[in-house]
C-alpha angles and dihedrals in degrees: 000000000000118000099266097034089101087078091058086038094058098033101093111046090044081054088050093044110128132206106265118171115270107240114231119254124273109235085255100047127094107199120219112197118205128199089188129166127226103161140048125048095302096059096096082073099039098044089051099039091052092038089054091048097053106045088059081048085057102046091054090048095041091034109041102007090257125292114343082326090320109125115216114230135188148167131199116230105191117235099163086214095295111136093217087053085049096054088035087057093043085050089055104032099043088071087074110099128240091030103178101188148325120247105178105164099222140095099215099050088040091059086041086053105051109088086036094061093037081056087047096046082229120137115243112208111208091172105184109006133008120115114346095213079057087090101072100081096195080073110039113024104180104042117089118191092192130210090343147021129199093262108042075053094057086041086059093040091051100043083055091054092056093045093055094053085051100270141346099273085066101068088078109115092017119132115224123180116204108210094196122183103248091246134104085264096052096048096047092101112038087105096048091054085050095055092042091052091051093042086051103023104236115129126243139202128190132219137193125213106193113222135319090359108230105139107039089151092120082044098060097042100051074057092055082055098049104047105205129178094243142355124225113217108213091165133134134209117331093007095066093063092037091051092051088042096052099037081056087052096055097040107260113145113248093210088070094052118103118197118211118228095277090051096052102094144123087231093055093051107040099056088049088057114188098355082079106055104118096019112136130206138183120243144166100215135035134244132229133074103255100097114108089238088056090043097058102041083053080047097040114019103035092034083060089052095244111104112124104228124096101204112048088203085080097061115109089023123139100259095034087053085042083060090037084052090041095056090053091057095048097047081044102058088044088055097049089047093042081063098068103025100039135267092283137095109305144217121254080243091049087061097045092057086055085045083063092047100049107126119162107178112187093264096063090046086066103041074064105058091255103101105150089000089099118348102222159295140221115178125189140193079267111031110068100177102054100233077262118179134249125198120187114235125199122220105228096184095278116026140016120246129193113250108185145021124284099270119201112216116264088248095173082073102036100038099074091043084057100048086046100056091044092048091060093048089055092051085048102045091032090243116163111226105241130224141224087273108039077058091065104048107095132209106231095209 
């Protein structure tokens, strides 16, 4: 099988899955439900983000026998990336009992979800994406955009930018053109490159890309018009391939080029072929199967017949280590969380207390066979997001290679911008700030 044809393999029998009841929780059993996506055009991320997820399900359950004796449980509900499919499986899947969070992978059911899962006291991972104001915690106490937001993304983007042109003080006068997916999520972060183009003087134009993103020719060459220094990639799914294939078309160098977190697979650079050698993307974890944690799911998980992933060739991957990376987070948090509740089934706010004490120095990352895989986290009451690292790797034709430092946000900037923003959605939505120790305080059932 080729390297994306797992998406093909799967796709039929996610398209003929059926509604079953959910069968409640044993009283040693933590559920894990999964909108995943297998089919569409977004299912290259979704097959290798799930598969990644629960395979490292799997090697706690087949490992350790789960968490301190707690198996760890799941079922996919298929939204094929539809915001409606997404709220119709949470409404379904959301019956079954000992739920210990939501990781949907998406930015529109994640918005769609959020009342909901405040309502539900469940946490709601958005790793990775999700809304940005998420991350103030005295706000909105159940949502975790973990290891990165859309703006502390564009802050890292930005500041490599700058490195690259020889400091931060020589972007003025440089020209950046933002090529955004014409989704919520593409368009999170057009105010926060404003605002950087004002703060360091460069000038930015933004772009939409209308959904999926097959056809960008009018796009690019608008670009090949404008010139600029450098472009940003904020794309998703069958638009990243298509952007490297056409800027090579009209003439636009690759290698300035910067892909954003969502446009940094190995599914977005091999179907564009050669018109992707030298392109670079930001990332918070790295890819390749050499990391102990990989090694042992491939050992433990897939020599028990029982890895997810069709085609062996995606392990390691960027989206199937982000779901590696993701699991750890989530078995992380239980435990955490274990350590103070009991080694037993726990609440959703349970969880979410463990979700606020979830603190991986790197120490601990490597204790967990992830060392350089991803660099840290340390997530607070208040700090939803963890202050989590980024580094930038290059695609050089047949394998990815990091290219920079891990590099923390540049929160004194971006902090107040958050709080702001999630100040004016409380007042909105009548929401009272909490406290430390309203933080603290857990809801049994």
């Amino acid at each position: 099988m080729t390297f994306l044809s797992t998406v093909k393999a799967v796709a039929i029998s996610a398209a003929l899955a059926v509604s079953v009841a959910l069968p409640a929780a044993h009283a040693d059993e933590q559920y894990f439900p999964l909108q995943s996506y297998r089919v569409g055009p977004y299912a290259a991320g979704g097959t290798g983000f799930f598969g990644g997820f629960i395979d490292y399900l799997n090697l706690i359950n087949i490992r350790d026998g789960g968490v301190n004796g707690v198996k760890l449980t799941w079922d996919e509900c298929e939204t094929q990336y539809e915001v409606e499919r997404g709220v119709e499986c949470y409404e379904r899947q959301k019956s079954h009992a000992g739920a210990a969070a939501w990781n949907p992978l998406s930015v529109g059911i994640a918005y769609a979800m959020i009342d909901r899962i405040t309502a539900d006291k469940v946490p709601l991972i958005t790793v990775n994406h999700g809304r940005t104001d998420s991350t103030d915690g005295r706000v909105f106490p159940y949502v975790f955009p973990l290891l990165l937001n859309p703006y502390s993304e564009t802050s890292g983007i930005v500041n490599y930018i700058a490195a690259k042109e020889g400091g931060i003080d020589k972007l003025k006068g440089k020209k950046i053109v933002v090529l955004y997916h014409g989704s919520p999520y593409g368009k999170e972060t057009i105010p926060i490159y404003e605002l950087l183009a004002q703060k360091y003087g460069f000038t930015v134009q933004q772009i939409e890309v209308p959904h999926p993103g097959n056809e960008q020719q009018s796009q690019w060459l608008t670009i090949r018009r404008a010139k600029p220094d450098f472009v940003v990639l904020r794309g998703w799914g069958v638009m990243n391939p298509v952007a490297l294939k056409t800027a090579v078309k009209v003439g636009y160098p690759v290698d300035h080029i910067v892909g954003n977190v969502w446009s940094n697979s190995e599914e977005d650079v091999i179907p564009a072929g050669d018109a992707a050698k030298g392109y670079t993307a930001i990332t918070t974890q790295a890819s390749g199967n050499s990391y102990p944690v990989v090694q042992e799911i491939v050992k433990t998980v897939y020599g028990a017949g029982k890895g997810n992933l069709e085609d062996k060739s995606r392990i390691g991957s960027v989206y199937h280590n982000l779901g590696i990376v993701n699991g750890i987070l989530n078995v992380e948090a239980i435990r955490i969380a274990q350590e103070k509740f009991g080694h037993r089934t726990l609440t959703g706010d349970e969880v979410r207390w463990g979700f606020e004490h979830l603190k991986l120095d790197p120490a601990k990352v490597e204790a967990l066979g992830a060392k350089d895989l991803f660099h840290s986290i340390n997530v607070s009451w208040d700090n939803h997001e963890g202050e989590g690292y980024v580094t930038f790797q290059q695609w050089d034709g047949k394998k990815w290679n990091v290219v920079s430092d891990w590099i923390a946000p540049d929160w004194a900037l971006l902090r107040p911008i958050i709080e702001k923003s999630a100040a004016a959605y409380a007042a909105e939505k009548g929401i009272k700030l909490r406290t430390a120790a309203d933080a603290d305080a857990v809801a049994t059932n």
